[in-house]
Each structure stands twice: as C-alpha cells, then as structure tokens.
Residue frames relative to the residue before (quaternion, step in Angstrom):
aa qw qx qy qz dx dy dz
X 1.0000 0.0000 0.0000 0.0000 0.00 0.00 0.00
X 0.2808 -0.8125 0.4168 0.2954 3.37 -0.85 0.72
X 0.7187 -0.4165 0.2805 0.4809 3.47 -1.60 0.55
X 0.7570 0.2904 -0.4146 0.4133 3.90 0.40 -1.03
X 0.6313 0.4618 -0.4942 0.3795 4.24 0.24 0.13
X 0.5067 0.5784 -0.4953 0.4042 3.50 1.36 -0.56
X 0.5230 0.6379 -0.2421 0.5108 3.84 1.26 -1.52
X 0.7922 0.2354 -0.3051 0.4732 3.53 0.04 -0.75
X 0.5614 0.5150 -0.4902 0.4234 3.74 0.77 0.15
X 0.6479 0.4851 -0.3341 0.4830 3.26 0.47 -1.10
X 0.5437 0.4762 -0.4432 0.5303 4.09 0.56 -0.60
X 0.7389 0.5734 -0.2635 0.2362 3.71 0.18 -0.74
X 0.6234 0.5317 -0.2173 0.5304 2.85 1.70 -1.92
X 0.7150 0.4912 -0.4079 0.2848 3.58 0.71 -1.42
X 0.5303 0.6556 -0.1597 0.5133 3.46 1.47 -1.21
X 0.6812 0.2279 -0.3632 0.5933 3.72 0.77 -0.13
X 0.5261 0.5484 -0.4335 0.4844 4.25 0.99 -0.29
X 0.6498 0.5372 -0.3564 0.4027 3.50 0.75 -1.42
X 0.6964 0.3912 -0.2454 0.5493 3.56 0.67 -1.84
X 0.5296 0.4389 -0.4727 0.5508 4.57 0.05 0.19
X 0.7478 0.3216 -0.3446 0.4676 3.89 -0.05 -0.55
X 0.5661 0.5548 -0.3845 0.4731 3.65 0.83 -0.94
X 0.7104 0.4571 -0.2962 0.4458 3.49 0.35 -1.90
X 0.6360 0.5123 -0.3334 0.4710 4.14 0.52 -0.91
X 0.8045 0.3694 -0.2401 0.3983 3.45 0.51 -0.72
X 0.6295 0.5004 -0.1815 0.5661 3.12 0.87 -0.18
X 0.7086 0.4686 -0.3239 0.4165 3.23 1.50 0.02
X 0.2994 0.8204 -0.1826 0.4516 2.78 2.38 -0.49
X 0.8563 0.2379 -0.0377 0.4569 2.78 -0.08 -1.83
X 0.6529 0.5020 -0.3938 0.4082 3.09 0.46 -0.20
X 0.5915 0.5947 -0.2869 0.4627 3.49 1.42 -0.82
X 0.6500 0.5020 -0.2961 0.4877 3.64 1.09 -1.15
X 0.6513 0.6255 -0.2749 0.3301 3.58 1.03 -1.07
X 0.6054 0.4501 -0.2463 0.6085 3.27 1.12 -1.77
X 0.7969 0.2475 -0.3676 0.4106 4.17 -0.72 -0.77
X 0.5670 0.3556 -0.5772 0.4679 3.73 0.79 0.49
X 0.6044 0.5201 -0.3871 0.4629 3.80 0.57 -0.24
X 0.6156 0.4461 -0.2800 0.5861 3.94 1.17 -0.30
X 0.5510 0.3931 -0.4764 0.5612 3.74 0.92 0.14
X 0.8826 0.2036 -0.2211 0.3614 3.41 0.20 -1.11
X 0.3379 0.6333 -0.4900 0.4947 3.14 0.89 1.02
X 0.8021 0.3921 -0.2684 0.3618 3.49 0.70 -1.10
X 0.7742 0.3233 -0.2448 0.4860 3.08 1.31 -0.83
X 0.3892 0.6718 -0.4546 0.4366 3.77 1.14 1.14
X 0.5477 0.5472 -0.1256 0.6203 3.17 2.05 -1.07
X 0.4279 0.8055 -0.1440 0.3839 3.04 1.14 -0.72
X 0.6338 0.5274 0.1975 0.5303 2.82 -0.01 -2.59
X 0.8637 0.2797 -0.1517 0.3908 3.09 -0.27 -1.07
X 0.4261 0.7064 -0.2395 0.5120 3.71 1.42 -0.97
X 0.6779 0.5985 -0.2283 0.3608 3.47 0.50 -1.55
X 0.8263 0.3521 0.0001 0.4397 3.01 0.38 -1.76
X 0.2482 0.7840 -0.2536 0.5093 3.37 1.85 -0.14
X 0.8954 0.0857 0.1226 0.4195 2.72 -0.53 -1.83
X 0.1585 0.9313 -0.2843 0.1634 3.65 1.51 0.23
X 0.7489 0.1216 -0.0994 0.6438 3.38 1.17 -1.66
X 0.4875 0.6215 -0.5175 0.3292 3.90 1.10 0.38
X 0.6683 0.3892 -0.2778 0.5698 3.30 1.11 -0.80
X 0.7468 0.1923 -0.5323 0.3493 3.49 -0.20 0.15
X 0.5154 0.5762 -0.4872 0.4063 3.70 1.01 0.16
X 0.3860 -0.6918 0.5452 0.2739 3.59 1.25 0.05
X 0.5074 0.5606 -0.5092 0.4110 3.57 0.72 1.11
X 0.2532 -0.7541 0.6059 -0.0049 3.35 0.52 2.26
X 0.6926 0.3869 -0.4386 0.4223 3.84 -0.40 -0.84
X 0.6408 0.3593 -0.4783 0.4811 4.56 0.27 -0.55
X 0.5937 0.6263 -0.4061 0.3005 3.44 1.19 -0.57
X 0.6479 0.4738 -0.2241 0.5526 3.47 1.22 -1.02
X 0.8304 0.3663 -0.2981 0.2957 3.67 0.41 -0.57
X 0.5669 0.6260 -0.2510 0.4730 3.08 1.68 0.52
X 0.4009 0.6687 -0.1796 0.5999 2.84 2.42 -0.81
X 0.5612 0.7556 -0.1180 0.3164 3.11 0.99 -1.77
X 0.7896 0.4573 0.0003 0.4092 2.86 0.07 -2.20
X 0.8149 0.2389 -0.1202 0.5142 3.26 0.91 -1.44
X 0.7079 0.4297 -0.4190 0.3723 3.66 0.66 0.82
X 0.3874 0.6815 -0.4716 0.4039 3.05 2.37 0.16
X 0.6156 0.6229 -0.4411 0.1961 3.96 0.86 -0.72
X 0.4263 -0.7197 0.3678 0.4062 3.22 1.37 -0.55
X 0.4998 0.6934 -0.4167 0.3095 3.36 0.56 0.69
X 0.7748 0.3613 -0.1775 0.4874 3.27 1.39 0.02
X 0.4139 -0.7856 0.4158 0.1963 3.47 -0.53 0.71
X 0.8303 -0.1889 -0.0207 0.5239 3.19 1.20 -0.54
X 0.0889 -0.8814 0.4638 0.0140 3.89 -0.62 1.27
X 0.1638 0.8297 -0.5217 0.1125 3.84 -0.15 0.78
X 0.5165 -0.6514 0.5558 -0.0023 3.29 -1.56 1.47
X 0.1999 0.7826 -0.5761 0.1254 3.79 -0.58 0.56
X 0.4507 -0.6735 0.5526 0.1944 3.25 -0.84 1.51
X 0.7027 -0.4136 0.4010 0.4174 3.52 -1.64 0.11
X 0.6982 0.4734 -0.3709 0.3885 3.86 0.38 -0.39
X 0.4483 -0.6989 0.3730 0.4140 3.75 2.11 -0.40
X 0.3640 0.6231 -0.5847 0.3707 3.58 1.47 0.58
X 0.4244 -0.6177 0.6321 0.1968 3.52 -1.17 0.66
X 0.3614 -0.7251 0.5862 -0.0024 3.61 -1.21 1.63
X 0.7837 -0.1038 0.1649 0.5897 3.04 0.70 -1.23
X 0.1316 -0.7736 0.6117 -0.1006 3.69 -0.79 1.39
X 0.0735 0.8304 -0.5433 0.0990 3.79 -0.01 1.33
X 0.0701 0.8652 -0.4951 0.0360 3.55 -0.73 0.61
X 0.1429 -0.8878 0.4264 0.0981 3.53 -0.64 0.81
X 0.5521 -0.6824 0.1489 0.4553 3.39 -0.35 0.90
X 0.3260 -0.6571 0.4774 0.4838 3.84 0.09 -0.42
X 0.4057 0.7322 -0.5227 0.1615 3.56 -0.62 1.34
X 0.0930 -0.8535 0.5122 -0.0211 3.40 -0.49 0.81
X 0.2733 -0.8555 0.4396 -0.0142 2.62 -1.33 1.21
X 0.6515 0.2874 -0.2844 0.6419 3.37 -0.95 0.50
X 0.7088 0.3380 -0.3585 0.5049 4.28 0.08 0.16
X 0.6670 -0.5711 0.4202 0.2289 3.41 -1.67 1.36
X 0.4724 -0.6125 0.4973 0.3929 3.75 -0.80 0.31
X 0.6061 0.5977 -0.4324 0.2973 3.57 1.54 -0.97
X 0.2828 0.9291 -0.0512 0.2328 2.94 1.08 -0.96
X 0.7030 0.1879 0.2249 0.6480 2.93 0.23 -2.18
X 0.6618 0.3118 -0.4421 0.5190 3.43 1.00 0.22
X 0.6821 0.4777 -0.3818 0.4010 3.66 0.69 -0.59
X 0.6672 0.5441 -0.1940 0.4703 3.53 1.16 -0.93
X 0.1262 0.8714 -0.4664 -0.0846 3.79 0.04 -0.03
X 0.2539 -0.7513 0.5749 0.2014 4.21 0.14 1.07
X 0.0283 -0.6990 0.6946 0.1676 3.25 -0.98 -0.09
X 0.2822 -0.7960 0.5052 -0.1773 3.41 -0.61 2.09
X 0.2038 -0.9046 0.3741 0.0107 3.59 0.95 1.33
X 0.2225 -0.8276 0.4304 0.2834 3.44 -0.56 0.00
X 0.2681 -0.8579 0.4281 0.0937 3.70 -0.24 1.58
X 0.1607 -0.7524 0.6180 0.1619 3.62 -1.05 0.27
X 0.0888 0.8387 -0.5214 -0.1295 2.89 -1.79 -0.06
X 0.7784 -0.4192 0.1941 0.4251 3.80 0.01 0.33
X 0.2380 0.7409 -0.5908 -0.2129 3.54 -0.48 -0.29
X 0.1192 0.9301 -0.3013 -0.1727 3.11 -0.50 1.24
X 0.5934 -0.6528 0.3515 0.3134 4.11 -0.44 -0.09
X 0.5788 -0.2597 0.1692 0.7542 3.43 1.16 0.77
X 0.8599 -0.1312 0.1046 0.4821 3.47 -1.21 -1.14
X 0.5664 0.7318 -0.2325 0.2995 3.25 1.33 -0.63
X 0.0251 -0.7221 0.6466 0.2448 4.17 -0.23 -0.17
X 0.2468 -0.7897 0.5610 0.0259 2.85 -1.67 1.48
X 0.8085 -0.0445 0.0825 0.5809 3.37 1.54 -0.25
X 0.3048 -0.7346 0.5441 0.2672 3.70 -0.62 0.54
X 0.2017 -0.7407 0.6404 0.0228 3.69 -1.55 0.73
X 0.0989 0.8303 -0.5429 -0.0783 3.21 -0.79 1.25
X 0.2659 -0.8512 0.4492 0.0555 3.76 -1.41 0.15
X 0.1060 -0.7687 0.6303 -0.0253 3.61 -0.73 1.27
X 0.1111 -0.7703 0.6075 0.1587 3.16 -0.56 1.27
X 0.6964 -0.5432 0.3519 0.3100 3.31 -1.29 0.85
X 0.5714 -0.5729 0.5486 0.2104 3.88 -1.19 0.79
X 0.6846 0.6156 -0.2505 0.2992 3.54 0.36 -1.33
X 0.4102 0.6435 -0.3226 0.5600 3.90 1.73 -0.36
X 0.7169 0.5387 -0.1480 0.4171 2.80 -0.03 -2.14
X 0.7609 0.3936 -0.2359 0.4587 4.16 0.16 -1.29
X 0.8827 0.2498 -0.2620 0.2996 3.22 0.85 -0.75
X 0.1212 0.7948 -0.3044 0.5109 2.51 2.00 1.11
X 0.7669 0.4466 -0.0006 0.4608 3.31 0.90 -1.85
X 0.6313 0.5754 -0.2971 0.4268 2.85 1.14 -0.97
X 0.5620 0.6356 -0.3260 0.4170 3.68 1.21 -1.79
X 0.6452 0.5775 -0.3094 0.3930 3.08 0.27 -1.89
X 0.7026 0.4207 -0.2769 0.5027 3.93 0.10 -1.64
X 0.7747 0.4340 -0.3483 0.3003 3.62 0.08 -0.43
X 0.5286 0.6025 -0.1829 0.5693 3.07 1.57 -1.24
X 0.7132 0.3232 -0.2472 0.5708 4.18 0.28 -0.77
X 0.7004 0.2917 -0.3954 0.5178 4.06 0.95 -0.21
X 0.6308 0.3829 -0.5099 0.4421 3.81 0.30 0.13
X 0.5329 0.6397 -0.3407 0.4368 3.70 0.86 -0.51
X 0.9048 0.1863 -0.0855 0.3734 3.20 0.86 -1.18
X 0.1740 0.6696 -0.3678 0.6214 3.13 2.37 0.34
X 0.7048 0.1724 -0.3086 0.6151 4.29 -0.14 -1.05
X 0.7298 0.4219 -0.4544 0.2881 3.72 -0.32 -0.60
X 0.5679 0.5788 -0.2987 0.5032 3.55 1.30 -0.37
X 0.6901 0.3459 -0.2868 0.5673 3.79 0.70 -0.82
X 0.7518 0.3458 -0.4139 0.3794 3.62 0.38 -0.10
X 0.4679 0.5723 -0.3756 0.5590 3.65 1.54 -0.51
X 0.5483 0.5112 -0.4131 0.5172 4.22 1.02 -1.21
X 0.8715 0.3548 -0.2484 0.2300 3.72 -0.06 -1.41
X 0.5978 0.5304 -0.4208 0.4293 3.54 1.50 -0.80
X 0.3901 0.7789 -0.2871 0.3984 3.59 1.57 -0.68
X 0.7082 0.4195 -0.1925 0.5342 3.63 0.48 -1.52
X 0.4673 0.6388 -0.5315 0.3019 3.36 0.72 -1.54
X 0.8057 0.5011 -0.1985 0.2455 2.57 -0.18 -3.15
X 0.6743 0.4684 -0.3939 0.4131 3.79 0.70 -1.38
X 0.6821 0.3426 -0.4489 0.4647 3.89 0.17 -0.87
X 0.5832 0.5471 -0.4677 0.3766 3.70 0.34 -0.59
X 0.5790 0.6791 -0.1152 0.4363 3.75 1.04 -1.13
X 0.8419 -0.1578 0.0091 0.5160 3.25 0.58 -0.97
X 0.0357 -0.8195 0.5028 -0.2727 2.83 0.68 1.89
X 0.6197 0.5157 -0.2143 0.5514 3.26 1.77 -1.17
X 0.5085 0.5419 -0.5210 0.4199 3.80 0.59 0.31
X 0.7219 0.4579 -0.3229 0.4061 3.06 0.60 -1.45
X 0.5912 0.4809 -0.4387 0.4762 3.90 0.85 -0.61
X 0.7953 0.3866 -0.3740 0.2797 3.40 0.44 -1.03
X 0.4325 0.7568 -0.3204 0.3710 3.50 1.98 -0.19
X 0.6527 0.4980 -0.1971 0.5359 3.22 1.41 -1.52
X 0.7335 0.5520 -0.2222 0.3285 3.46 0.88 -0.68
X 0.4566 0.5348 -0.2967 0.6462 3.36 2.32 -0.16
X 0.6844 0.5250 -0.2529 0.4382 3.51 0.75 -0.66
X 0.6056 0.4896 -0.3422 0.5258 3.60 1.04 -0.94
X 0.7145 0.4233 -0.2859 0.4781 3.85 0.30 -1.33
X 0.4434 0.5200 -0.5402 0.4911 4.31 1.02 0.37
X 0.6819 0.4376 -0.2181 0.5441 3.41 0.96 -1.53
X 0.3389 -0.7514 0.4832 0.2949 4.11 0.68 0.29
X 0.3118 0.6322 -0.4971 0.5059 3.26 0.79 1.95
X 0.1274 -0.8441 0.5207 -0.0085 3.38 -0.72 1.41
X 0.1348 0.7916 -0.5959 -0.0017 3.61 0.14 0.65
X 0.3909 -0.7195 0.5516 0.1591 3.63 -1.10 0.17
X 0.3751 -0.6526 0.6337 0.1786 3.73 -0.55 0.79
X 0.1031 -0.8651 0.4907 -0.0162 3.24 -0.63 1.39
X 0.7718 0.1736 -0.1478 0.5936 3.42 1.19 0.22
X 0.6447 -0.6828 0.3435 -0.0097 2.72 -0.77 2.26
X 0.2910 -0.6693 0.6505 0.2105 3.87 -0.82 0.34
X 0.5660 -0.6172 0.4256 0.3430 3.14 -1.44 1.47
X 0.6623 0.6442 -0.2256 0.3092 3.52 1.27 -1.42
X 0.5996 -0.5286 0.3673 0.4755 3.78 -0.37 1.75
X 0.9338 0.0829 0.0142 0.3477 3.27 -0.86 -1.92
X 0.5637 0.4267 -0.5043 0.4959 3.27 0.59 1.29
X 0.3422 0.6010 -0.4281 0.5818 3.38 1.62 0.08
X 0.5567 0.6508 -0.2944 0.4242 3.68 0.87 -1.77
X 0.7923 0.4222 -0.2113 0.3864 3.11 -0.19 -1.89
X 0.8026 0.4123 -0.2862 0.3224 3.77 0.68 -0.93
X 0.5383 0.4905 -0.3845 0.5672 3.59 1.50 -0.28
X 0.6487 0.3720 -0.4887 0.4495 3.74 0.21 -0.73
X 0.7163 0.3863 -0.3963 0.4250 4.24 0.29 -0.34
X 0.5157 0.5325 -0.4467 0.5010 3.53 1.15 -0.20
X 0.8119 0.3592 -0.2216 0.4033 3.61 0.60 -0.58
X 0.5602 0.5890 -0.3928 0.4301 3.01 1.73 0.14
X 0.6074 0.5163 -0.2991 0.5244 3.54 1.43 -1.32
X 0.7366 0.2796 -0.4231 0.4475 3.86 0.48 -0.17
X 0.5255 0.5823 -0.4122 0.4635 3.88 0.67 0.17
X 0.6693 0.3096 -0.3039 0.6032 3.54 1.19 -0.85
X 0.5502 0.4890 -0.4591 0.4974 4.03 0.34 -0.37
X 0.7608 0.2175 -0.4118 0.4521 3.97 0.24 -0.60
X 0.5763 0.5648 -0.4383 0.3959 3.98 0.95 0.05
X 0.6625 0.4416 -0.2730 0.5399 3.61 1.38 -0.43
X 0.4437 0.5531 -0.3870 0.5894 3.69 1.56 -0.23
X 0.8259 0.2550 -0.2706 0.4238 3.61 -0.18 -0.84
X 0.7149 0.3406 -0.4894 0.3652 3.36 0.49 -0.28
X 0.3814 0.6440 -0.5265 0.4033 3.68 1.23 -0.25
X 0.8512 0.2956 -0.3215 0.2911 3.42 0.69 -1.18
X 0.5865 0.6150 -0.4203 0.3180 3.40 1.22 -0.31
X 0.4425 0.6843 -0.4128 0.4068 3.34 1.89 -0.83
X 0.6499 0.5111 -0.2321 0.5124 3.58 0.43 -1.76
X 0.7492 0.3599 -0.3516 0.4308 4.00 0.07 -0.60
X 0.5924 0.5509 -0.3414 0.4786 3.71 0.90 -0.77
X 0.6096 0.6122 -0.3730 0.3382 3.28 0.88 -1.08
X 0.7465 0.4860 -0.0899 0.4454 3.23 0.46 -2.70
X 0.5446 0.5332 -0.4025 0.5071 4.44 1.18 -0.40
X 0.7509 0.3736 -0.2648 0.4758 3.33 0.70 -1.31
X 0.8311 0.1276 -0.2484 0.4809 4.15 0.22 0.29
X 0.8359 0.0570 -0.2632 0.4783 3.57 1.39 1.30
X 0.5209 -0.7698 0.3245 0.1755 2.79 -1.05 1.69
X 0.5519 -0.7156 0.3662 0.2218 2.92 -1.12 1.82
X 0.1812 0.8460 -0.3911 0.3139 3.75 1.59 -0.05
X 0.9057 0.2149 0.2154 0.2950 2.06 -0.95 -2.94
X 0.2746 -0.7170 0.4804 0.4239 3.03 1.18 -1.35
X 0.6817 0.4656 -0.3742 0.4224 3.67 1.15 0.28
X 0.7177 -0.5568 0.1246 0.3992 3.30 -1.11 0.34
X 0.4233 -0.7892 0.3759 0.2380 3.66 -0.36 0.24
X 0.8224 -0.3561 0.1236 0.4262 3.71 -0.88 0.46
X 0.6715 0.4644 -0.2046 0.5399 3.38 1.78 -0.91
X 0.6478 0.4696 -0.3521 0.4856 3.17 0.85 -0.18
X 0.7421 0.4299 -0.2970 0.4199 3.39 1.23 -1.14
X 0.4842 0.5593 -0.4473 0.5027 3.85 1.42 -0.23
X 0.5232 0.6906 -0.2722 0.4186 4.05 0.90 -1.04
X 0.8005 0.0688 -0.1517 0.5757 3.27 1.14 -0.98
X 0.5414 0.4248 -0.5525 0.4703 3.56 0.17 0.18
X 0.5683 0.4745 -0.4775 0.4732 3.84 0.71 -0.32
X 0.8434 0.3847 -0.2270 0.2986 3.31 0.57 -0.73
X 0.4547 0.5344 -0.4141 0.5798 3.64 1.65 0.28
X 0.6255 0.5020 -0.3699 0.4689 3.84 0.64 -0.80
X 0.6824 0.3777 -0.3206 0.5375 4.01 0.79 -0.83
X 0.8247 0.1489 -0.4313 0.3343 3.79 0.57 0.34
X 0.3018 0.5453 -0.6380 0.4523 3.64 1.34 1.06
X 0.6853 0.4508 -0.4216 0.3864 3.86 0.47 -1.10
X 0.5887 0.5417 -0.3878 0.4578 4.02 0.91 -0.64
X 0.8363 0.0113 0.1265 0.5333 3.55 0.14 -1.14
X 0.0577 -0.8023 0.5710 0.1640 3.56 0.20 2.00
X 0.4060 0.5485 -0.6951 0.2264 4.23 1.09 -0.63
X 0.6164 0.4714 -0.6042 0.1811 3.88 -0.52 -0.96
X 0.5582 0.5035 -0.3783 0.5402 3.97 0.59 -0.66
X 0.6432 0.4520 -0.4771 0.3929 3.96 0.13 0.31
C-alpha cells in the first residue's frame, strides 16, 4: 500500500473517531437537556393545572374538570394526566399511547428519557381539594434528538468530504516530488541524468530531492570517467603511446583480419 493511501486512511479513521465523539456528545447533552425540560414541563402543567381547575373541583363540577383535562391533553404533549380528589378516588385518568413518529426504534432504544410523574395541589382557598399529576409525553424530546443527530451528521458528512478532498489534493500535490524523484532513479538505470529542478516547500522531501540530485550528478561524473578511462585503456592497448601509430597488436588484429576475409571469399583475389 502506498504511503499517500496509507495518509488518506488515517484522515478518514481520525475523521470517523472525531465525527463518534462529536455524535456521543451531543447526544448527551442534548439528552440531559431535553428530560430536564420534560420535568419542568410537567410540573409547570402541573402548577398551572392546579389553579385551573381550583374552583371546578371544589364546585364539584367533574365534567369542566374533564374538559379542561381534555382540551389540554388533546395537544399532545403529554403522555399521561390524572385528577384525584382528597379521598384518592381518581376523576379523571388520561393516557396516551407512547408512539412516535417520524424517529428510529434504534433510537428510542439507545436513548432512554426518563418522563417522571409530577404533582401538584388543587387547592380551594386555604383548603386542598384534590391532587393533580403529569407526564409529559417523550415523543418532543426524541424528535428533538433525533433532528439534532441528523442535522450535526449532514453538517459534518459535507464538512468531512470537503476537509477529505482538499486533504487528497494537498497529499498528491506533496508528493508529487517522489514520483519525479522515482522517475529520476529510473532514468540514471537507463544512463540518463536529468535533475529535478524545483524543490518541494516540504523540509525532508526538499532532503530527499537534493540528496538524488547529487546522487545522479556523482554517478554521471563516475560513468564519465570511467567512459574515459575505458576509451584511454582501450587507444594504449592497440597504439603506441610513442609513435602514435598502431602497434604490433593492433597491426597482428588486422592482418589477422584481412587473411579471415581472403579465406571467406577467395573470388575477391581475381
């Protein structure tokens, strides 16, 4: 595997660690935030209920009691809302199923609210005529949670692919100089010496491209001299360093070699 895909993994993994902690935290808080807002919801409803329903219940007018009950648990914010006179007979006993829409089942299993039941007084002047309690419904809260999670992963889903791509860019941009300095190990096999003329900003790839620049011209002047010692050994060894003409080896070299093409082809001698 090469070094720049090893680079773009590791950009990914951290980026998929980064976007897990983010996604956890943010579920947190947001979880701790929303089921403290569902207490004080219920017992604001509560509270408020009480004093409501204050002179209906001691006027013993059970039916305003229910349609006020009614009214406010038709909105759908509460899961469960129930009235009890002073003796603990139950007046009014509403419940709503617990479904929710538009939010994953995983979800509601990974996530868990915890949706107390509040009370509060109902009283009659100084007097208490009955107690009121309240569960405000879950189904806010999740799809609450839910928004939030989606909203912070598409956000960070585009901010990731464009953070992923400017990423690649830099790395191919980066070690661009390998590949020259790759081509440039190859050329000097083929006893070709180019030089990389422009340097990477990046220290030790800067490194990597002077030390082969000075290698390819160290090996060019080692293939230069021996070319020339080759070429001087040669021209000593079939002429004398004297006269400057050719010498006995050279002259035996050719007369050997005029005799092997009279003995090949005697017509030329006609």
């Amino acid at each position: 595997m090469t070094i720049y895909r090893q680079i773009a993994l590791l950009i990914v993994g951290l980026l998929a660690v980064v976007f897990i902690g983010t996604m956890a935290t943010t579920l947190t808080n947001t979880r701790v935030y929303l089921q403290e807002q569902l207490h004080s919801h219920a017992q604001d409803s509560a509270t408020t209920l009480g004093i409501v329903l204050s002179r209906s219940l001691a006027s013993g007018e059970i039916p305003a009691v229910i349609s006020t009950i009614q009214a406010v648990f038709d909105s759908g914010y509460y899961r469960r809302i129930t009235v009890s006179d002073m003796r603990g007979e139950i007046l009014v006993d509403l419940e709503s199923d617990m479904t929710l829409e538009g939010v994953p089942s995983w979800l509601v299993e990974l996530v868990r609210l915890e949706t107390p039941m509040t009370e509060a007084a109902i009283m009659n002047e100084w007097n208490q005529a009955g107690v009121i309690r309240v569960k405000s419904h879950p189904g806010y809260a999740y799809r609450q949670i839910w928004k939030s999670l989606w909203m912070n992963a598409v956000w960070f889903a585009g901010g990731a692919l464009v953070l992923i791509a400017v990423g690649l860019v830099i790395l191919k941009v980066t070690f661009r100089p390998l590949a020259d300095v790759e081509r440039q190990a190859q050329a000097i096999a083929r006893r070709e010496f180019p030089l990389v003329e422009q340097l990477p900003r990046t220290r030790e790839l800067g490194s990597i491209v002077v030390a082969m620049n000075r290698l390819t011209k160290a090996v060019k002047r080692m293939l230069d001299e021996a070319d020339s010692s080759i070429s001087y050994f040669r021209s000593i060894a079939f002429q004398s360093p004297v006269t400057g003409l050719p010498n006995r080896q050279r002259f035996n070299d050719i007369l050997r070699a005029e005799r092997e093409s009279v003995e090949e082809h005697p017509s030329a001698l006609l």
